[in-house]
C-alpha positions in Angstrom: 72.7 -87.0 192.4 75.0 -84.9 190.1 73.8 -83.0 187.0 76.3 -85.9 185.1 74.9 -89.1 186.6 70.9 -87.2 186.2 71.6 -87.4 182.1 73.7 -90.5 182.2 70.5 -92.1 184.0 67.9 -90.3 181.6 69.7 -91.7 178.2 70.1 -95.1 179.8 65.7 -95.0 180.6 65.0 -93.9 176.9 67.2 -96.5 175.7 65.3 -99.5 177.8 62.1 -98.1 177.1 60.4 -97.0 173.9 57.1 -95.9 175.3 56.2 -92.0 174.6 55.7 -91.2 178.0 59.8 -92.5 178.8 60.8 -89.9 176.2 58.6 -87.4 177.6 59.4 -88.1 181.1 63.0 -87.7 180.7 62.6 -84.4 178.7 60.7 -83.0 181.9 63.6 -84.5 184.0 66.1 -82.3 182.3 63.9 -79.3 182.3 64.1 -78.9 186.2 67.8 -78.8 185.4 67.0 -75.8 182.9 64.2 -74.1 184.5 64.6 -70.5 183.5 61.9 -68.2 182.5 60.9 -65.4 181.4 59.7 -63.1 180.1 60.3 -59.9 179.0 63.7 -60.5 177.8 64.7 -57.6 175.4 63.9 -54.1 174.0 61.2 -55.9 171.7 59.6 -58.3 174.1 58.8 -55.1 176.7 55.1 -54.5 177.4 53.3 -52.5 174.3 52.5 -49.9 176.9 55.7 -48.7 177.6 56.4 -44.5 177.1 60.2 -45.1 176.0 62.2 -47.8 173.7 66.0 -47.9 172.8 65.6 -47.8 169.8 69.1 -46.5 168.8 72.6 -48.2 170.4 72.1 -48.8 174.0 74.5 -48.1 176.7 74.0 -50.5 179.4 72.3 -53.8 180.4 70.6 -54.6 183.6 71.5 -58.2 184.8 69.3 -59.8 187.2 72.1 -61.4 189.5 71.4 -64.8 192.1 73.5 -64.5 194.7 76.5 -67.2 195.7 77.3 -68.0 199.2 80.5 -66.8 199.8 81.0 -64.9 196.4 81.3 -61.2 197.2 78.2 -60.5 199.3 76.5 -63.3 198.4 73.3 -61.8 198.2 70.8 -60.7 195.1 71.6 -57.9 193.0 71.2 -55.9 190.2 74.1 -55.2 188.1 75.1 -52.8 185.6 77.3 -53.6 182.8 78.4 -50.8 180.1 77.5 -52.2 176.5 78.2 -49.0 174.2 81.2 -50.0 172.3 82.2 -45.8 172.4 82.5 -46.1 176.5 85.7 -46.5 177.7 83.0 -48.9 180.0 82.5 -50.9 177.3 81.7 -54.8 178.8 82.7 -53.3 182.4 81.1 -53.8 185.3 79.6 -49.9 186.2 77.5 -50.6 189.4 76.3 -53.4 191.4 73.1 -53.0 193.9 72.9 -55.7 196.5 68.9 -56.3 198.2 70.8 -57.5 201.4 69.2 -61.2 200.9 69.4 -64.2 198.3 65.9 -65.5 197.1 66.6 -66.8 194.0 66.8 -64.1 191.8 64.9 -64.1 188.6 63.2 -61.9 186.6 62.1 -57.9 186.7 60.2 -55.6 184.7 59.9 -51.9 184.0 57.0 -49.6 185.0 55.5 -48.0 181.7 57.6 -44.9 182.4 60.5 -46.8 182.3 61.4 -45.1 185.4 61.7 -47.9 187.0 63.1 -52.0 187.6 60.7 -54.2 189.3 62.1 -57.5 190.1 62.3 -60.4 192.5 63.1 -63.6 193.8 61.0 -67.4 193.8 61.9 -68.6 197.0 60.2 -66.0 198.8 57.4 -63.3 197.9 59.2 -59.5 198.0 59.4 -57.5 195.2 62.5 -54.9 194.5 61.8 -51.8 193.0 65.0 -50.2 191.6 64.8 -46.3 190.7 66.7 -46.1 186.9 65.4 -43.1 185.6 67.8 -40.5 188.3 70.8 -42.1 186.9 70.4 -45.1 184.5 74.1 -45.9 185.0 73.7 -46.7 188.8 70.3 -47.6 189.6 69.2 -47.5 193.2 67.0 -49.9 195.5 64.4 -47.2 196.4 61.2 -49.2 197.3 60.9 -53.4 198.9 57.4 -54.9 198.4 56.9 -57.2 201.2 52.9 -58.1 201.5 52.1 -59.9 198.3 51.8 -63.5 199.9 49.7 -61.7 203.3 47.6 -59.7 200.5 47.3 -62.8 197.8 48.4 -66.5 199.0 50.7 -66.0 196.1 54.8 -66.6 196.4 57.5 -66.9 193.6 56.6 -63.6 191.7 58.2 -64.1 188.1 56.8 -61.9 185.3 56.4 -58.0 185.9 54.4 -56.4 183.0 53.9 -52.9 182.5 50.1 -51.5 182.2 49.1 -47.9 181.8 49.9 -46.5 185.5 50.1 -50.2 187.3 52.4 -53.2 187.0 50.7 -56.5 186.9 53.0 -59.5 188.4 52.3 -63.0 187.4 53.5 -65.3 190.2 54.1 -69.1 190.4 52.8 -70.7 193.4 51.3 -70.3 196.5 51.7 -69.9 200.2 49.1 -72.9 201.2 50.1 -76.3 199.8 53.6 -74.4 197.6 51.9 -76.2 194.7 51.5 -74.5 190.6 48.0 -73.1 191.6 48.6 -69.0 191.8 47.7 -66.1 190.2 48.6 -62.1 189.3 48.5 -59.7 191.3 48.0 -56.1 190.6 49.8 -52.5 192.2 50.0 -49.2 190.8 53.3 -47.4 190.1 54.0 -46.6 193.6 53.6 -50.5 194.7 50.3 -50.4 196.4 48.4 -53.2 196.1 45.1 -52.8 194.0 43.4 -56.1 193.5 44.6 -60.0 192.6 43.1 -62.5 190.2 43.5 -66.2 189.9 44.7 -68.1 187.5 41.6 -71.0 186.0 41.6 -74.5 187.5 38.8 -75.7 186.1 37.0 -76.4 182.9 40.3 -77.3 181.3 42.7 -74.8 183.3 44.7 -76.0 185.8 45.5 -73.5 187.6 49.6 -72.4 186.7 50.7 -69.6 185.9 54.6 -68.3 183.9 54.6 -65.6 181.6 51.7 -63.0 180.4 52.0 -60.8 177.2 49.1 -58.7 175.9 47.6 -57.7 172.5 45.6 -54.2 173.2 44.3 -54.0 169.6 42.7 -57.3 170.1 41.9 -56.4 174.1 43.7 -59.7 175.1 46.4 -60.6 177.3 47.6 -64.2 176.9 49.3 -65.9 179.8 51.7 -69.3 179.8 51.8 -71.9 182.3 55.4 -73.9 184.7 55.1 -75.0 187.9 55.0 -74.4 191.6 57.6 -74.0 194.7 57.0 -77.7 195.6 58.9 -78.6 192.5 61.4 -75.6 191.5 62.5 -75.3 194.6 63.8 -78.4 195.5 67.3 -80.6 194.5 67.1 -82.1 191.2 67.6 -85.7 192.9 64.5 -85.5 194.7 62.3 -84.3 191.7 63.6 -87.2 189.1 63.1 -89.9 191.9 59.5 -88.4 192.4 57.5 -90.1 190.2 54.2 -87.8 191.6 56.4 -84.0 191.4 56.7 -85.1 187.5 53.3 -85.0 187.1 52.9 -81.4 188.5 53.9 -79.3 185.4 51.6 -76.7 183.3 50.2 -77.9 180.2 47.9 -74.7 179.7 47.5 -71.5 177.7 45.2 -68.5 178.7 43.7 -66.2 177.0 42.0 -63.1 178.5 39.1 -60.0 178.0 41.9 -57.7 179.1 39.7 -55.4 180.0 37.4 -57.6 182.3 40.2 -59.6 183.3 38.1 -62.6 183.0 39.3 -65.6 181.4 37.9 -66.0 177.4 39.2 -69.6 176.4 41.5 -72.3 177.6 44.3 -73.7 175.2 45.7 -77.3 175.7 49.4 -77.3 174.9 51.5 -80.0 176.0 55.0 -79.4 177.8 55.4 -76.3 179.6 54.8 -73.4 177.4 56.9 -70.7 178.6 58.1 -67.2 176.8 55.1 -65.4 175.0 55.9 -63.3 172.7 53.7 -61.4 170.1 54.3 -60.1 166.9 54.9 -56.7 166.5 54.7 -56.1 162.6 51.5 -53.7 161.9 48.8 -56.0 161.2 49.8 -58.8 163.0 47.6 -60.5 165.7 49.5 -63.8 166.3 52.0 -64.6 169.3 54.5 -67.8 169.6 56.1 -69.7 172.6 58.2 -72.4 173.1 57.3 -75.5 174.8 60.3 -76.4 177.2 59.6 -80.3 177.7 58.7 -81.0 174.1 60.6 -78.4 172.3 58.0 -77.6 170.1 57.3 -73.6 168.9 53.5 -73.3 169.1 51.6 -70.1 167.2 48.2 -68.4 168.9 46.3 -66.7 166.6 42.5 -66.6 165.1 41.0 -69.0 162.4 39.1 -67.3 159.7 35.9 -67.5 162.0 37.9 -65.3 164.6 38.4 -68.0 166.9 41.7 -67.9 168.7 43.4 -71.5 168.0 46.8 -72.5 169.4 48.6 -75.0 167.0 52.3 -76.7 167.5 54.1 -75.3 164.4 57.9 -76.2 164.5 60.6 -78.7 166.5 63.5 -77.4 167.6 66.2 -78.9 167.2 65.7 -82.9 168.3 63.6 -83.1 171.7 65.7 -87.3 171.9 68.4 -85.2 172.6 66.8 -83.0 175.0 68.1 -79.6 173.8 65.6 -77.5 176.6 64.7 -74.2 174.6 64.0 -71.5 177.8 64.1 -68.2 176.6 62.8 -66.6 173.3 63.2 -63.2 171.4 61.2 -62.0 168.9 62.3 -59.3 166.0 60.5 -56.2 165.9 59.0 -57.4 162.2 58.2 -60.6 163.1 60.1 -62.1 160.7 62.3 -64.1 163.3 62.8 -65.7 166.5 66.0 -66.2 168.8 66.0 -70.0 170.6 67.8 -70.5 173.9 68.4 -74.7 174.3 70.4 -75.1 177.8 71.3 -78.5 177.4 73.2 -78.1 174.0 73.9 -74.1 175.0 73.2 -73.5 171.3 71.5 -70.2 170.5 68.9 -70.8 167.2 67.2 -68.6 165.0 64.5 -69.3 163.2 62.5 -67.7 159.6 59.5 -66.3 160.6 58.7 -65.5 157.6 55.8 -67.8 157.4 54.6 -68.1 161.6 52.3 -71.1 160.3 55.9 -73.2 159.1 59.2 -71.6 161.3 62.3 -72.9 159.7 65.8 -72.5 161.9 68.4 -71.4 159.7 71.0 -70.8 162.1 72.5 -72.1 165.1 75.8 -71.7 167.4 77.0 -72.9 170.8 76.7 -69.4 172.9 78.1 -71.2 176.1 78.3 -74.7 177.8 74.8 -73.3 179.2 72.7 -70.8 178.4 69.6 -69.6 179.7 68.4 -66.1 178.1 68.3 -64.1 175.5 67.9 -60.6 174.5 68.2 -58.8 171.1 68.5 -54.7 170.4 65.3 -53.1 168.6 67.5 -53.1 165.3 68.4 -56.5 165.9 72.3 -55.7 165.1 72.6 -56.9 168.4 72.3 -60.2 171.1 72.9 -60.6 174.4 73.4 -64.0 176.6 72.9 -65.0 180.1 73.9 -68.5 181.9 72.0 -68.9 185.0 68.8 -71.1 185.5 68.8 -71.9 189.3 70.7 -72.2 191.9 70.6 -75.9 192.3 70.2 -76.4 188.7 73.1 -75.1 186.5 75.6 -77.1 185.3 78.7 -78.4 187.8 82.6 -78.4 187.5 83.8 -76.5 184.5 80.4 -76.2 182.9 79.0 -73.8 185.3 79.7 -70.9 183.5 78.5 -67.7 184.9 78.8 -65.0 182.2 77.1 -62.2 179.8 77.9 -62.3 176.5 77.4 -60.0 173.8 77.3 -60.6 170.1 76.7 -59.1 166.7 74.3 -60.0 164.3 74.6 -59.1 160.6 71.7 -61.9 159.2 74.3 -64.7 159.1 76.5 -64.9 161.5 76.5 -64.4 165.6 80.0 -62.6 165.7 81.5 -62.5 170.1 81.7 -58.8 170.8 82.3 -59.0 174.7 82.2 -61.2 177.9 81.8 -60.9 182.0 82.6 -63.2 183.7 80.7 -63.3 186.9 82.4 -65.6 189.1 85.5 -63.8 188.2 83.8 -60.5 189.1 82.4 -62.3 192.4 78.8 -61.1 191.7 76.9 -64.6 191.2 75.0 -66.1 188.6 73.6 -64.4 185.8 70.0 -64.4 185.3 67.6 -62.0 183.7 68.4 -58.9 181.4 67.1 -55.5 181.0 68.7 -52.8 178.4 69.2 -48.8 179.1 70.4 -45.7 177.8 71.3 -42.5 179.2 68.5 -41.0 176.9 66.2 -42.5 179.5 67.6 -40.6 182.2 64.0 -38.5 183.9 63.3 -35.9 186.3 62.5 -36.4 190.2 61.9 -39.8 191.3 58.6 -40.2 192.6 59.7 -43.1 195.2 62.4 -41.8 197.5 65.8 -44.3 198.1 65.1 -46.8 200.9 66.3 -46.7 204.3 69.4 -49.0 204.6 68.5 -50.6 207.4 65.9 -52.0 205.6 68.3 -54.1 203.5 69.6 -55.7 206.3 67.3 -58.7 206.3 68.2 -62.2 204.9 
């Protein structure tokens, strides 16, 4: 079934039918066409632990590449495009680092140092450790974590969050039935495996897992929930005639004793709540995420009794139309909020100004689809990615493959630069992460992988 005849078939339901559930149902349809998560997008969504931010013009951004049959290698990497508009690099490719296999390349994380890139794929269960810190202009595959599934039952590792001296990685299924029921699993700096939790599945949980984001003055991590490998992993046909894999998407919010790691309270919200991201204006205790199959913006925070409440505070843009918002970015005040929507491949931006009543007060069409979206700690500047999944971006001459870079002085998104990444032969463009030559360390304490190792597919 193409991506065409998919929304030709979706408009013609919601027109026959005027039940909630149709509308609902072909909102989630078109989500497994967007699917894209993720977390930890930008320079002001990076965990609060981290040693290092950029907090003056960066000089490179990390993208997070899916391989393409038959495109150049064809196999995973991380590549390296030059972003300081003084380099005679400027929106060049620099460096490209293949993993010698394609498992659906997603999303990656630095280690608190900021010494190094953890990242990985959701069709399997490894975990790439790139070393950035030696040279930040041509990072190097130094370490491949291969026993989370033999050590956890999890698979589909997506979000890679930073803690004082350890990296906690949320994954998205497991290796038993390949349903949403998973957890996080924990390794120190050097990728040894420390201990695993799983996510709640009863008394209201249900057991997904997507994104985490933590609040130390509050001693609270907050986690989001998707779905599982049964469902993101296979063709879009199969899923919409699937009455049964529609059914099998998070609907859940977490909220943790970070420093128990025990589960506190259990949030109902409707629709796949994806990104988190909390506020980083002094005083703030409140975080937002977008809900992908309802397009709704939905605020955590505690009631006057200190109870933390979740609440649905905005729409964005009109869910009839199915705009699928997938990635977020928060300013560094808190005053505002970038919106990826793949279907319309509009990027939004939204007041803040009041987190109980976001208004969007801008919008533009970034690309004919767009997944995330990254902003400098200034906010003078945004970045834009395409890719969702493999089996899930757009056909024909919508399939874009691309960064994009753009200027923002309050008003106006103004193009800066573009790569194009089927033109380069590098693949599809997934998840960002920015550096600077001021990052650049000492010795690496993980030494450069045998090559050999990257031999496998």
């Amino acid at each position: 079934m193409s991506f065409a005849s998919i929304t030709s078939f979706l408009h013609h339901t919601s027109n026959r039918c005027v039940a909630v559930m149709t509308t609902v149902f072909a909102i989630l349809v078109a989500f497994l066409a967007a699917f894209a998560a993720p977390a930890l997008a930008d320079e002001t969504c990076n965990s609060p632990y981290m040693a290092k931010l950029i907090k003056g013009q960066e000089d490179y951004i990390y993208v997070w590449t899916l391989g393409v049959e038959g495109m150049g290698d064809g196999f995973d990497k991380l590549v390296t495009i030059g972003v300081n508009p003084k380099s005679a690099k400027y929106g060049k490719v620099i460096n490209s680092v293949s993993v010698g296999s394609r498992k659906e390349a997603h999303h990656m994380g630095f280690t608190d140092d900021r010494r190094y890139i953890w990242a990985g794929g959701l069709a399997g269960s490894d975990i790439f450790v790139f070393d950035i810190g030696t040279d930040p202009a041509k990072p190097a595959l130094v370490k491949t974590i291969s026993s989370m599934a033999e050590k956890t039952g999890f698979i589909g590792p997506h979000t890679y969050y930073a803690l004082p001296g350890r990296m906690l990685v949320q994954a998205l299924s497991n290796n038993k039935d390949k349903g949403g029921v998973t957890g996080m699993a924990l390794y120190n700096n050097k990728g040894d495996f420390i201990t695993s939790y799983s996510m709640p599945a009863e008394n209201g949980g249900d057991g997904y897992g997507y994104d985490l984001a933590v609040n130390p003055r509050k001693n609270v991590l907050l986690s989001s929930s998707f779905t599982g490998y049964v469902n993101y992993m296979r063709p879009l046909g199969d899923v919409v005639k699937d009455p049964e894999a529609m059914k099998l998407f998070g609907n859940t919010m977490v909220m943790w004793d970070l420093k128990a790691m025990k589960p506190k309270k259990i949030f109902s919200v409707p629709g796949a709540p994806l990104e988190i991201r909390w506020s980083l204006n002094d005083g703030d205790s409140w975080a937002v995420t977008a809900t992908a199959l309802t397009s709704k913006i939905w605020l955590v925070k505690q009631d006057k009794k200190g109870e933390w409440q979740a609440k649905d505070v905005a729409t964005i843009g009109d869910p009839a139309k199915i705009p699928l918002p997938v990635d977020i970015s928060i300013r560094r005040d808190g005053k505002g909020l970038w919106v990826n929507t793949f279907m319309d491949g509009k990027t939004r931006y939204f007041d803040l100004t009041n987190p109980e009543a976001p208004k969007q007060t801008y919008e533009k069409v970034t690309g004919k689809q767009v997944n995330m979206v990254s902003q400098s700690w200034d906010g003078k500047r945004v970045y834009v990615t395409s890719s969702l999944l493999e089996n899930w971006d757009k056909g024909g001459a919508d399939n874009e493959q691309f960064l994009r870079g753009f200027t923002w002085n309050g008003k106006e998104l103004k193009s800066t630069f573009e790569v194009d990444f089927t033109a380069e032969k590098l693949g599809r463009a997934h998840h960002m992460k920015l550096g600077s030559n001021a990052m650049r360390t000492g010795t690496a304490y993980l030494a450069p992988e045998q090559p050999q190792k990257l031999a496998r597919k």
